[in-house]
Residue frames as qw, qx, qy, qz and C-alpha x, y, z in Angstrom:
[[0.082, 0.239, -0.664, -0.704, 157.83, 43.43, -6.54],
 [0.606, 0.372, 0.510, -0.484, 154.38, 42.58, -8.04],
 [0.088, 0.206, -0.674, -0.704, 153.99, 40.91, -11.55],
 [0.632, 0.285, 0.192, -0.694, 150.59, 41.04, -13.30],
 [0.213, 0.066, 0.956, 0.189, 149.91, 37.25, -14.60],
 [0.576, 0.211, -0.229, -0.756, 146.89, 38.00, -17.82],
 [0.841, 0.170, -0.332, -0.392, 146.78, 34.04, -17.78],
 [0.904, -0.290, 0.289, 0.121, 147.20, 30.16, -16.36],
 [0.889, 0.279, -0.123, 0.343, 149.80, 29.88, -18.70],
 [0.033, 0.779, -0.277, 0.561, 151.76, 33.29, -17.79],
 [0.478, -0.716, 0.343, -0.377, 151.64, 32.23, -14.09],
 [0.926, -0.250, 0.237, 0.153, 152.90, 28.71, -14.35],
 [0.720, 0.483, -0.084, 0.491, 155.72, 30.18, -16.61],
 [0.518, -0.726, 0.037, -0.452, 155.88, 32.42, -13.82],
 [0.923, -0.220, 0.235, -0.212, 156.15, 29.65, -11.66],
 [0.925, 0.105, 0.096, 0.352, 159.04, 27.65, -13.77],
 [0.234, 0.840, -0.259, 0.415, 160.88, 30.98, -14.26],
 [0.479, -0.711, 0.317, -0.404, 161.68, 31.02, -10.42],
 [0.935, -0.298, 0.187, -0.045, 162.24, 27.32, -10.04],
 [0.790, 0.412, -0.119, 0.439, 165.05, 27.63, -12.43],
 [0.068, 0.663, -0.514, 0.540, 167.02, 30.32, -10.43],
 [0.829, -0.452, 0.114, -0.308, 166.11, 27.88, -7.31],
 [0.975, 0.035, 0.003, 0.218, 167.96, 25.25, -8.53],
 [0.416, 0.753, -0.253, 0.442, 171.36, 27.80, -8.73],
 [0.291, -0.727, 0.219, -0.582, 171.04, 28.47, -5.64],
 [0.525, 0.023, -0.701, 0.483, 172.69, 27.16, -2.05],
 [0.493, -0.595, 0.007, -0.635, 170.86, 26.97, 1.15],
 [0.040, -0.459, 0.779, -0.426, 171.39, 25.72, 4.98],
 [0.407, 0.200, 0.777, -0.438, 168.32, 24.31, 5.30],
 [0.339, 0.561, 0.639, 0.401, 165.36, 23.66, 2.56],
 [0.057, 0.055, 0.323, 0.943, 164.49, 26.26, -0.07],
 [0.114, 0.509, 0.817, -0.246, 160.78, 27.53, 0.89],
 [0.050, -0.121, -0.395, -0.909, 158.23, 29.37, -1.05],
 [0.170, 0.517, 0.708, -0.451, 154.71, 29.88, 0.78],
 [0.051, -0.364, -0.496, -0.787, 152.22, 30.70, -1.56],
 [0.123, 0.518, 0.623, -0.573, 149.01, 32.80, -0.17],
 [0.176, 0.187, -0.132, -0.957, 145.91, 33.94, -1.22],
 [0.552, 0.135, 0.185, -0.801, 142.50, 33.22, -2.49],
 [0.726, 0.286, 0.604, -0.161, 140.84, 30.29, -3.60],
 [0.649, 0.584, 0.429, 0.230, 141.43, 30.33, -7.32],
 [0.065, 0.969, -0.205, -0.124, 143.97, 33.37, -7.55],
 [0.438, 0.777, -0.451, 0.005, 146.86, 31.32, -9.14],
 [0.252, -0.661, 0.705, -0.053, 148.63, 29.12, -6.80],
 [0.798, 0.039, 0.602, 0.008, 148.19, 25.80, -7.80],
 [0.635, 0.755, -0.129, 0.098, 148.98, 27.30, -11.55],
 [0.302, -0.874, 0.363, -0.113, 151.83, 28.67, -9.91],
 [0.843, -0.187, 0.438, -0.251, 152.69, 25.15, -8.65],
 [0.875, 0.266, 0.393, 0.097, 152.61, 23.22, -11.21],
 [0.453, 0.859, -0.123, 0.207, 155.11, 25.69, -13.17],
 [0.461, -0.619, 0.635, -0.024, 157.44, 25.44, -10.17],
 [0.799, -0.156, 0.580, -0.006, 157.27, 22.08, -10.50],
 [0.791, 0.495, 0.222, 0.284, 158.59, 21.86, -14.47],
 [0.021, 0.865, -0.492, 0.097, 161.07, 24.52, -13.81],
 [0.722, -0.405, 0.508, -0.238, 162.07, 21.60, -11.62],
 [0.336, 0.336, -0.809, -0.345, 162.35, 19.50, -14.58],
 [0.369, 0.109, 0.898, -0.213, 159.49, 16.64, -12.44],
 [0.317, 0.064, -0.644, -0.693, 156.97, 15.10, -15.22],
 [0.051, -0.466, -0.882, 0.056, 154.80, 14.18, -13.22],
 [0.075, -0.697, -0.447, -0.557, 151.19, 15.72, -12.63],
 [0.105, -0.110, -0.683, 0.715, 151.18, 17.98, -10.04],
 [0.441, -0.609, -0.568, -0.333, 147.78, 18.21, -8.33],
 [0.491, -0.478, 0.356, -0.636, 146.77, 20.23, -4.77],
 [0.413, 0.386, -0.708, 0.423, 147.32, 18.01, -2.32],
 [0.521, -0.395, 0.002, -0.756, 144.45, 18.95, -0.49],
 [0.801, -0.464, -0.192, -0.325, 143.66, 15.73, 1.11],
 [0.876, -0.279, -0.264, 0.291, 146.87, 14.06, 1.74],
 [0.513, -0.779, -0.054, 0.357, 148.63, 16.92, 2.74],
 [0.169, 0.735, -0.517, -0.404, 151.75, 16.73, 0.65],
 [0.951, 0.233, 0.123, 0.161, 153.42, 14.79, -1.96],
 [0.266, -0.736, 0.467, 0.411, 157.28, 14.58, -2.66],
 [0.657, 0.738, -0.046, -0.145, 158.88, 14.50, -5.78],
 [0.734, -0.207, 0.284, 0.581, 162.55, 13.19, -6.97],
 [0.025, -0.836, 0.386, 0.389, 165.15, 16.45, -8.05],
 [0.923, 0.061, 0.319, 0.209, 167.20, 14.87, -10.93],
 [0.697, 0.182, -0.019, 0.693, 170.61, 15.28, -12.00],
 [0.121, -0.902, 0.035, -0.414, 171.02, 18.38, -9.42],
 [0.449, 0.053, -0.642, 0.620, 173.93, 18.90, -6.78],
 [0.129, -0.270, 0.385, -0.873, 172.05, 21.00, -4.46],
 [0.481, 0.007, 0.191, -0.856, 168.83, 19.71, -4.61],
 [0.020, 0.120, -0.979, -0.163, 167.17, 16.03, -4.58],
 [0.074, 0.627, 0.764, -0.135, 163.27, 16.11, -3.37],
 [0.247, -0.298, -0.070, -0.920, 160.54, 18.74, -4.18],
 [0.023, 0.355, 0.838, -0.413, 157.59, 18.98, -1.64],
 [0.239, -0.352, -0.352, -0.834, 154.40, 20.40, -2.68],
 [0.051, -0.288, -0.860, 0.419, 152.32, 20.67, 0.55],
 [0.321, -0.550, -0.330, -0.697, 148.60, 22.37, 0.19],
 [0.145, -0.090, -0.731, 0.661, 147.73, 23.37, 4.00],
 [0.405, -0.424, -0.469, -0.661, 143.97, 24.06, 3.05],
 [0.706, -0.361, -0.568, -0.222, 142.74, 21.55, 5.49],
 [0.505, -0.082, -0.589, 0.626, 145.10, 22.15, 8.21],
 [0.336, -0.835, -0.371, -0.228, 143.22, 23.99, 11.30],
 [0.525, -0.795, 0.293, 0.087, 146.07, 23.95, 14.09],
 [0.399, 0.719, -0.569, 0.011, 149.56, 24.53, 12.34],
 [0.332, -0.327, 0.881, -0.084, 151.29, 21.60, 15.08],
 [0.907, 0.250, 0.301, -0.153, 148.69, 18.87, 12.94],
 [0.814, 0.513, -0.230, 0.145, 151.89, 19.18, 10.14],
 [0.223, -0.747, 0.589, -0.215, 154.53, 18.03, 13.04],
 [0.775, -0.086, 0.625, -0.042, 153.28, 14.49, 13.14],
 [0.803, 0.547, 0.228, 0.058, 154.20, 14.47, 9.29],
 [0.763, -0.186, 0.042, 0.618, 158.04, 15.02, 10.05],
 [0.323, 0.902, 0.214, 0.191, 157.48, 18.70, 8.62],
 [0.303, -0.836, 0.429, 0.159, 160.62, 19.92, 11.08],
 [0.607, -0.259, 0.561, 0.500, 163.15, 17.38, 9.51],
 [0.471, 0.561, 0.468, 0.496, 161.76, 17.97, 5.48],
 [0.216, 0.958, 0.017, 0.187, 162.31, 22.22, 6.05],
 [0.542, -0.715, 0.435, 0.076, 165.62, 21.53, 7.73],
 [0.812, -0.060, 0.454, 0.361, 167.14, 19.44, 5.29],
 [0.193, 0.688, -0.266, -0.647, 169.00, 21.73, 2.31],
 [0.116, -0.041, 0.811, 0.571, 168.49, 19.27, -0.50],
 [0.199, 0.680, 0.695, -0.119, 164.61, 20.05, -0.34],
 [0.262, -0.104, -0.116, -0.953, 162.40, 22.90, -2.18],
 [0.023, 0.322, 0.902, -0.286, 159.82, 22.98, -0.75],
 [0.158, -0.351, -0.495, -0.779, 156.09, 24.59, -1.93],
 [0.161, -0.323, -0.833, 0.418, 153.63, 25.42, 0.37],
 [0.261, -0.500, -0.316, -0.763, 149.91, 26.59, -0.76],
 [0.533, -0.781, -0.150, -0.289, 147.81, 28.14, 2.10],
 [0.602, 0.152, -0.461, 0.633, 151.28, 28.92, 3.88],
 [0.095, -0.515, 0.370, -0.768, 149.86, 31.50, 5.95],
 [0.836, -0.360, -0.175, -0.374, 147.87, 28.58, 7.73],
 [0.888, -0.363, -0.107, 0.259, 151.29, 27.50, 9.23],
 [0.511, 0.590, -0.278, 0.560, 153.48, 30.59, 9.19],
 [0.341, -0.730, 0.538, -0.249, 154.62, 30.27, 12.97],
 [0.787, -0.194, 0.468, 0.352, 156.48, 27.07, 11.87],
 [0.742, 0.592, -0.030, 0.313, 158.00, 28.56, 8.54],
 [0.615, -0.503, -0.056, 0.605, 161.29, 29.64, 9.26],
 [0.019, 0.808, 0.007, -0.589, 162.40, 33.29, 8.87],
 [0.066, -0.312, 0.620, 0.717, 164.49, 32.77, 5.26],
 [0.420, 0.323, 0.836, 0.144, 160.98, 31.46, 3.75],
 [0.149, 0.032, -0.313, -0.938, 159.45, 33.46, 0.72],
 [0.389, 0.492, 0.554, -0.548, 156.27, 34.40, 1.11],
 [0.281, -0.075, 0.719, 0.631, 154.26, 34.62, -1.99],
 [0.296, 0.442, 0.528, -0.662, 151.18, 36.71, -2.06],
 [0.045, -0.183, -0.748, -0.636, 148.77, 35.81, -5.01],
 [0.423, 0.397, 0.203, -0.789, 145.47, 38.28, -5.73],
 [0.363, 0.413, 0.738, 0.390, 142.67, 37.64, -7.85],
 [0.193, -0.253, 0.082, 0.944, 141.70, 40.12, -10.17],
 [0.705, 0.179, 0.102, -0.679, 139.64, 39.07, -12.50],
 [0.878, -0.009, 0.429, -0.211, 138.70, 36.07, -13.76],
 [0.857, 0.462, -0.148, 0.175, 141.41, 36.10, -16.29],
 [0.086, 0.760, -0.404, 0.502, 144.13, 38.72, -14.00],
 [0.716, -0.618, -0.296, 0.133, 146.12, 37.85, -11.17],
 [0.163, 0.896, -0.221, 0.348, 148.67, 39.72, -9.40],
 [0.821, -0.061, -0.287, 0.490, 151.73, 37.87, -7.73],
 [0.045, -0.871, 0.348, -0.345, 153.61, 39.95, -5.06],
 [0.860, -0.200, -0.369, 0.291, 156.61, 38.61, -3.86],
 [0.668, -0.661, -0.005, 0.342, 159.13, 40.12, -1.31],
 [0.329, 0.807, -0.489, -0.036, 162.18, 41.90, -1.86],
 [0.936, -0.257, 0.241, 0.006, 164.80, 39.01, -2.07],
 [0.425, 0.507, -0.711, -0.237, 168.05, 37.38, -3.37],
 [0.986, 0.068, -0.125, -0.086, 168.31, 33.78, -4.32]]
């Protein structure tokens, strides 16, 4: 399915649209969403819509240096932490092992976010959504996600 995003707002509504069916949802392990794609093609918009679907008031910001940052779920049964991780920086996917990455995608009360996901997709596990964000132009972007059910 592909959905044509004309603007930052569009894609972080986008972005909170999803996070709300997230939260519905039961899972064995965390809830993952790898975002890919270009520099500037939407995911950090993206992001930060997740992350108010989410109902978290803080800012969310890329992550870029320290890796990730975790957030507190409130008043949810399923779901207690968000992770936003940005894997820009990461060269060799095993560098996010020493940062407990196997217990936080294993645990089912996480969602977890992950920009530049294809920089560590031989650790996502198989149930993760990929999330493939084009740039079009400088106002267009084009989101293709997977077929899927929550």
């Amino acid at each position: 399915m592909e959905i044509i995003s004309e603007s930052l707002l569009q894609t972080k509504r986008i972005g909170r649209m999803l996070a709300k069916e997230a939260l519905k949802t039961k899972n064995k392990g965390a809830l993952i969403f790898g975002l890919k794609g270009d520099l500037g093609s939407g995911k950090t918009a993206f992001a930060q819509g997740f992350a108010q679907g989410l109902k978290i008031r803080e800012k969310i910001l890329s992550p870029t240096f320290i890796i990730f940052k975790v957030f507190e779920i409130k008043k949810n049964k399923n779901f207690k932490r968000f992770y936003h991780f940005d894997c820009y920086r990461i060269e060799n996917p095993k560098e996010i092992l020493t940062l407990g990455f196997e217990e936080i995608i294993s645990n089912p009360q996480n969602i977890i976010v992950i920009e530049w996901a294809d920089r560590i997709k031989k650790l996502l596990p198989p149930n993760s959504l990929i999330i493939d964000f084009k740039f079009v132009d400088e106002r267009t972007r084009k989101i293709i996600f997977p077929l899927f059910h929550l």
